[in-house]
C-alpha positions in Angstrom: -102.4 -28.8 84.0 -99.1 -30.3 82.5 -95.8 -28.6 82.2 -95.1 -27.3 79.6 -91.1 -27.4 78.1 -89.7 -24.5 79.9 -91.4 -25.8 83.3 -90.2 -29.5 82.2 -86.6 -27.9 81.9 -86.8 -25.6 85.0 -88.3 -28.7 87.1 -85.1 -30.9 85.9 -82.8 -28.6 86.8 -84.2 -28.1 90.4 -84.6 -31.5 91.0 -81.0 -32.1 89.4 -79.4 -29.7 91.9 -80.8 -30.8 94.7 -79.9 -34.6 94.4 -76.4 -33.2 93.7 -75.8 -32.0 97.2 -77.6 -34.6 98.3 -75.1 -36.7 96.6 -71.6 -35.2 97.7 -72.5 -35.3 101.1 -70.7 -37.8 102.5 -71.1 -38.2 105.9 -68.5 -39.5 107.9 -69.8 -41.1 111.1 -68.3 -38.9 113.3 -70.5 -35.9 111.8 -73.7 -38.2 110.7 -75.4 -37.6 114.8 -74.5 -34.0 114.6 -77.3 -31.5 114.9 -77.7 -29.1 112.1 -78.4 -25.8 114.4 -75.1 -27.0 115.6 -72.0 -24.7 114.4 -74.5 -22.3 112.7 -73.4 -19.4 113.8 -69.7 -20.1 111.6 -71.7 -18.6 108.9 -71.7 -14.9 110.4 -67.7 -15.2 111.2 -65.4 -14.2 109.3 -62.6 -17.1 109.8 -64.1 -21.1 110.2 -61.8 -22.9 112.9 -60.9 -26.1 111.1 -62.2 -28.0 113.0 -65.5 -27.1 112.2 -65.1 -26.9 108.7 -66.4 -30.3 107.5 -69.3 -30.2 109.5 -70.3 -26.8 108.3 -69.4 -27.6 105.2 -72.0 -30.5 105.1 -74.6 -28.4 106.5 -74.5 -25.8 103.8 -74.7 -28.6 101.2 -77.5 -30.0 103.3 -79.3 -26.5 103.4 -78.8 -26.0 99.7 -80.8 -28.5 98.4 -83.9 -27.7 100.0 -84.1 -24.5 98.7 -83.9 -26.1 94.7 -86.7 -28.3 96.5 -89.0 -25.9 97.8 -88.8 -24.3 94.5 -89.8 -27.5 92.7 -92.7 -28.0 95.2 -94.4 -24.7 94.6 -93.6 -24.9 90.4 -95.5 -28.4 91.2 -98.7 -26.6 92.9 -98.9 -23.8 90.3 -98.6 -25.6 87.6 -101.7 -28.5 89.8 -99.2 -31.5 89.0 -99.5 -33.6 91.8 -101.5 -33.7 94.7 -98.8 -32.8 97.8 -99.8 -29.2 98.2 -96.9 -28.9 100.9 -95.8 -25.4 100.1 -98.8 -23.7 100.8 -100.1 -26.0 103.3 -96.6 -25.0 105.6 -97.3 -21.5 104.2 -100.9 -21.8 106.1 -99.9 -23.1 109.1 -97.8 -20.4 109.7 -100.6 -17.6 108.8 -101.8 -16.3 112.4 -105.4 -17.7 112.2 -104.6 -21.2 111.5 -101.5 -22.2 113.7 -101.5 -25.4 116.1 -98.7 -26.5 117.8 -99.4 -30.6 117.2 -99.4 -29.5 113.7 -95.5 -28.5 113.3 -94.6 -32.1 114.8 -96.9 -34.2 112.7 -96.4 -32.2 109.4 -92.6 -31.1 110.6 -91.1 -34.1 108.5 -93.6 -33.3 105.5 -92.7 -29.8 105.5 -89.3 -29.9 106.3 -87.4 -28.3 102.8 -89.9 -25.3 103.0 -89.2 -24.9 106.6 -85.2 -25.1 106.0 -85.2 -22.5 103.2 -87.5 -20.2 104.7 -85.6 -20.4 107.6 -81.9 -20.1 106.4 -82.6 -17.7 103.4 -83.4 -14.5 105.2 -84.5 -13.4 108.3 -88.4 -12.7 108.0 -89.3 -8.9 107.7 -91.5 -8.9 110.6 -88.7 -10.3 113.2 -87.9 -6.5 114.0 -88.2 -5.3 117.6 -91.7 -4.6 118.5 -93.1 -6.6 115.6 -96.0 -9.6 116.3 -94.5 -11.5 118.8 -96.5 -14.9 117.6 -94.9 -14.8 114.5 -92.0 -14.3 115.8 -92.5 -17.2 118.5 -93.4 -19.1 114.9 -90.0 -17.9 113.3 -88.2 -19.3 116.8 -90.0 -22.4 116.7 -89.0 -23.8 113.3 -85.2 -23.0 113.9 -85.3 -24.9 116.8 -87.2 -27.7 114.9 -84.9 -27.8 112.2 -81.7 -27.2 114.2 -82.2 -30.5 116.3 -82.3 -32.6 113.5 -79.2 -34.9 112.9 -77.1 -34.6 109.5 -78.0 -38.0 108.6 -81.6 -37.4 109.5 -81.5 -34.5 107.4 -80.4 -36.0 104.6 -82.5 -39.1 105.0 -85.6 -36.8 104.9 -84.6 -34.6 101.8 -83.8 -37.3 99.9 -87.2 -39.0 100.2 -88.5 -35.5 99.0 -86.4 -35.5 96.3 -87.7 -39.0 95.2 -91.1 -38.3 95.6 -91.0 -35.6 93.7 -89.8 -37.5 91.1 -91.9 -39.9 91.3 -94.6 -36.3 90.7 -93.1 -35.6 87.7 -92.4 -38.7 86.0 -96.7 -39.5 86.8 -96.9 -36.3 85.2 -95.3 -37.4 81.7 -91.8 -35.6 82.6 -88.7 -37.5 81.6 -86.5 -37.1 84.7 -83.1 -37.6 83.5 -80.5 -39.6 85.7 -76.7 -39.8 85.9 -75.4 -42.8 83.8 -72.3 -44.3 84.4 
C-alpha cells in the first residue's frame, strides 16, 4: 500500500526530527565511551550538577530520536511499505509465549529505537508490585541492554536506522527531503 500525502508528510517530519538530534550531538571524546544508563537517574532530580550536564544532555538528544523513529517504523508496517517488520517483531518477542533470551542479543541492535522509546517513555503498567514477574524481568532486561551501550555506539546504531529507513521510503516513491547548504 503506498502513502498517501498526509503519511508522506507525517513520515518526513519523523524522519526529519530524528536525524536532527542525531545531528547536534556532538560528541566530544571524553563523553563518546560513556554508557547511556550512565547518569540516568539526573532526570528524576531536581538540580543537574554541571558536571553531568553535557553528558545528560547528549543522552536525551540521543533518546529523543528514537522515539520519532519508532514512530516511523510502525507508520512503515501499517501502511506495508517496506519489508523490516521491526516494531511488531520486538513487540512479539516481548509477548510471554514467544520470549528467548538469544533473541534480545541477536535482534538487540535491530530493535534497538523501539526498545529505547519503550523503555524511557513510561514505566510499563504492569511493573506494579505483585504484577508478572517475567515481564517485569523483560522490562529489567532491556534497560540493562540499552543502558550499556556507549554514546557513540548509540548514535552509530540510530543513525543507520534512520538511513535505512530512508532508504524505505525513497523505494517507496517518497521524496525524502535533505538539508541544502
Amino acid at each position: 500500500m503506498a502513502l498517501n500525502p498526509e503519511q508522506q508528510r507525517e513520515a518526513n517530519q519523523l524522519l526529519l526530527v530524528a536525524r536532527e538530534y542525531l545531528r547536534i550531538v556532538n560528541l566530544p571524546q571524553d563523553v563518546r565511551q560513556s554508557q547511556l544508563g550512565v547518569g540516568a537517574d539526573a532526570f528524576a532530580r531536581p538540580v543537574i550538577a554541571e558536571a553531568e550536564w553535557e553528558h545528560t544532555l547528549h543522552t536525551a538528544h540521543l533518546a529523543s530520536a528514537p522515539v520519532r523513529l519508532a514512530a516511523l517504523e510502525e507508520l512503515l508496517e501499517e501502511t506495508k511499505t517496506g519489508t523490516r517488520n521491526v516494531h511488531s517483531s520486538c513487540r512479539a518477542y516481548f509477548k510471554k509465549d514467544s520470549y528467548s533470551t538469544e533473541k534480545l542479543s541477536t535482534q538487540g541492535p535491530r530493535w534497538l529505537h523501539v526498545l529505547l522509546r519503550d523503555g524511557i517513555g513510561h514505566i510499563e503498567p504492569w511493573m506494579n508490585e505483585g504484577e508478572d514477574p517475567q515481564q517485569q524481568t523483560r522490562y529489567r532486561e532491556r534497560l540493562q541492554y540499552f543502558g550499556a551501550t556507549t554514546l557513540e555506539d548509540m548514535h552509530e546504531r540510530l543513525s543507520a536506522t534512520a538511513s535505512e529507513l530512508s532508504e524505505i521510503l525513497m523505494t517507496a516513491g517518497v521524496s525524502v527531503p535533505i538539508v541544502g547548504p
